[in-house]
C-alpha positions as CSV (number, residue, x, y, z in Angstrom):
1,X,-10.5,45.1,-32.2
2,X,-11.5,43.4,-35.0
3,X,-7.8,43.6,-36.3
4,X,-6.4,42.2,-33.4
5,X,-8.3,39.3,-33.6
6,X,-7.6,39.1,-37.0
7,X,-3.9,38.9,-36.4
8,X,-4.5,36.9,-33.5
9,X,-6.0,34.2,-35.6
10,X,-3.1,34.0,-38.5
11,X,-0.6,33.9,-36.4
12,X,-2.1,30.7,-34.9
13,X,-2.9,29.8,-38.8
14,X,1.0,30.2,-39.0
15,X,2.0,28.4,-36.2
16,X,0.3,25.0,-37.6
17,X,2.9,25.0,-40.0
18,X,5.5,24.2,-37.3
19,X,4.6,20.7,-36.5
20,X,6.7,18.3,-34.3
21,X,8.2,15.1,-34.9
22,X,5.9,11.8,-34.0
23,X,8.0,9.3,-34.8
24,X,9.1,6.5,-32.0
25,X,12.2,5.3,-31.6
26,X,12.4,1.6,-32.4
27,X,11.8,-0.2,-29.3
28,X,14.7,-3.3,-28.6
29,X,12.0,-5.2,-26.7
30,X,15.4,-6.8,-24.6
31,X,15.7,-3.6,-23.4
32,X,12.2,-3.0,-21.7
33,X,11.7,-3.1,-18.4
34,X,10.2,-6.1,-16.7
35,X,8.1,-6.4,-13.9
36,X,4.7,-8.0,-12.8
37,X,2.0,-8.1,-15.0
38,X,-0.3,-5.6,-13.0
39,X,2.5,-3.3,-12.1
40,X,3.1,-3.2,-16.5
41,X,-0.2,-2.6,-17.0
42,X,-0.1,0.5,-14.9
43,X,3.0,1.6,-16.1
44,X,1.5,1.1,-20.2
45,X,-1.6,3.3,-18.9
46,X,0.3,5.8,-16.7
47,X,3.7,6.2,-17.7
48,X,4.4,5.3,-21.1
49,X,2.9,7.8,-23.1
50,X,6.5,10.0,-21.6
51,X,8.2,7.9,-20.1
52,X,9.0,5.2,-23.0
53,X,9.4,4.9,-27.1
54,X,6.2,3.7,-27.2
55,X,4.4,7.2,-27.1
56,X,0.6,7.4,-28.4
57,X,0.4,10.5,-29.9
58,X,-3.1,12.0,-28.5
59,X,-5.2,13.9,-31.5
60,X,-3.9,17.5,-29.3
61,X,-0.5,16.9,-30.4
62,X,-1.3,18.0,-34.0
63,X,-2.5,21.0,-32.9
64,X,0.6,24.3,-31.8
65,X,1.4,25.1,-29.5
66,X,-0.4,22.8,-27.7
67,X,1.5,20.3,-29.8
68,X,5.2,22.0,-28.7
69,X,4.4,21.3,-25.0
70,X,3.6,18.3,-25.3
71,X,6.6,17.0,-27.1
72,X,8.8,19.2,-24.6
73,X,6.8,17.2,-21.9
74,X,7.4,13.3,-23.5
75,X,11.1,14.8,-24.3
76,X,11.5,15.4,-21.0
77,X,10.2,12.5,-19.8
78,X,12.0,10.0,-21.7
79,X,15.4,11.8,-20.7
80,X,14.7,11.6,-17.0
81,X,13.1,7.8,-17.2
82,X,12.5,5.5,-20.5
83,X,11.1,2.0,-19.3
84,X,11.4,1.0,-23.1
85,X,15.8,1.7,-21.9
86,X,15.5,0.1,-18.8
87,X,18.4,-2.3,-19.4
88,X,20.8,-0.1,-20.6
89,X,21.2,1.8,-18.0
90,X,23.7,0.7,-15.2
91,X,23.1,-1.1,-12.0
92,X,23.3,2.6,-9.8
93,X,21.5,4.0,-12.4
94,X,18.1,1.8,-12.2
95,X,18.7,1.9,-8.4
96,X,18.5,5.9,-8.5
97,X,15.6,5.2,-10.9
98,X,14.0,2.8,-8.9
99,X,14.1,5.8,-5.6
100,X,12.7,8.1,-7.9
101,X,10.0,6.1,-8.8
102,X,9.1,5.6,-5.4
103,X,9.0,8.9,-4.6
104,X,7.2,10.4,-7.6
105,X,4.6,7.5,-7.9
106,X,2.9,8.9,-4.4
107,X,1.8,12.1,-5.5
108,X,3.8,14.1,-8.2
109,X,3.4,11.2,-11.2
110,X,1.2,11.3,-13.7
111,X,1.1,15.1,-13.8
112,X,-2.5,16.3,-13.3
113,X,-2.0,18.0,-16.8
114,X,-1.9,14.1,-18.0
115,X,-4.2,13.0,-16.0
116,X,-7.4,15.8,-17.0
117,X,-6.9,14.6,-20.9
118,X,-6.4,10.7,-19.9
119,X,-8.9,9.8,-16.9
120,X,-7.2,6.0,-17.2
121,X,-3.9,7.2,-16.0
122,X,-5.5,8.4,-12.3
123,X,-3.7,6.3,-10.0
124,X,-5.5,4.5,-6.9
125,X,-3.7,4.4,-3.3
126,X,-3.2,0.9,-4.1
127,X,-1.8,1.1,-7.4
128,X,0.4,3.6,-6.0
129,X,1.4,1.5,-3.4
130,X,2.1,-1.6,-5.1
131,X,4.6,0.3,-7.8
132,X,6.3,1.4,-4.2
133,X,6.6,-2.1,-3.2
134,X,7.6,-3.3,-6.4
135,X,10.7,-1.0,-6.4
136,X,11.7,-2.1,-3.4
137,X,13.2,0.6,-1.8
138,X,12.4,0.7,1.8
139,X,10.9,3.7,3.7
């Protein structure tokens, strides 16, 4: 038993060594998406952490393999929807965006996984609602 754990504990020694990449892209602030300022300030607390170039890195992501998931999860999240991109993409694209924002915002978005670690993220009805209306994508 007392082996096991032994090995157990330098292989996660070992894994440390393995660290991800932190860096942000550079943001082109002409590129960001623009909206009102209370549906922003919901998307900078909810979204942005994986859904943008503007990622804080929380003190977890230092730490394997909590650290891999996590970038697999901002990865992930910028390549499906990047608010700091919004302009480059084309005028189907953002309205494709826009539907799945819709959608996501009601229930699925911010993941629960987020939401446990960042309590600021927890979206109200209302917020919820008013990203919805803000897309404007009717029902």
């Amino acid at each position: 038993m007392k082996i096991t754990i032994l090995v157990f504990f330098i292989i996660l020694l070992l894994m440390q060594a393995i660290q991800i990449d932190k860096t942000n892209p550079i943001v082109d602030k002409s590129l960001e998406i623009q909206a009102p300022t209370e549906v922003m300030g919901i998307f900078k607390n909810a979204c942005y952490d994986c859904h943008s170039n503007q990622t804080i890195w929380p003190w977890y992501s230092s730490i394997a393999p909590a650290s891999w998931m996590l970038k697999s999860h901002v990865d992930d999240g910028r390549k499906s929807l990047d608010f700091t991109s919004w302009e480059s993409y084309s005028k189907d694209e953002k309205t494709k965006k826009l539907k799945e924002i819709y959608r996501t915002v009601y229930a699925a978005m911010p993941l629960a996984s987020y939401v446990s670690m960042h309590k600021k993220a927890e979206l109200s009805k209302e917020q919820r609602e008013l990203i919805r209306t803000w897309t404007g994508v009717r029902r």
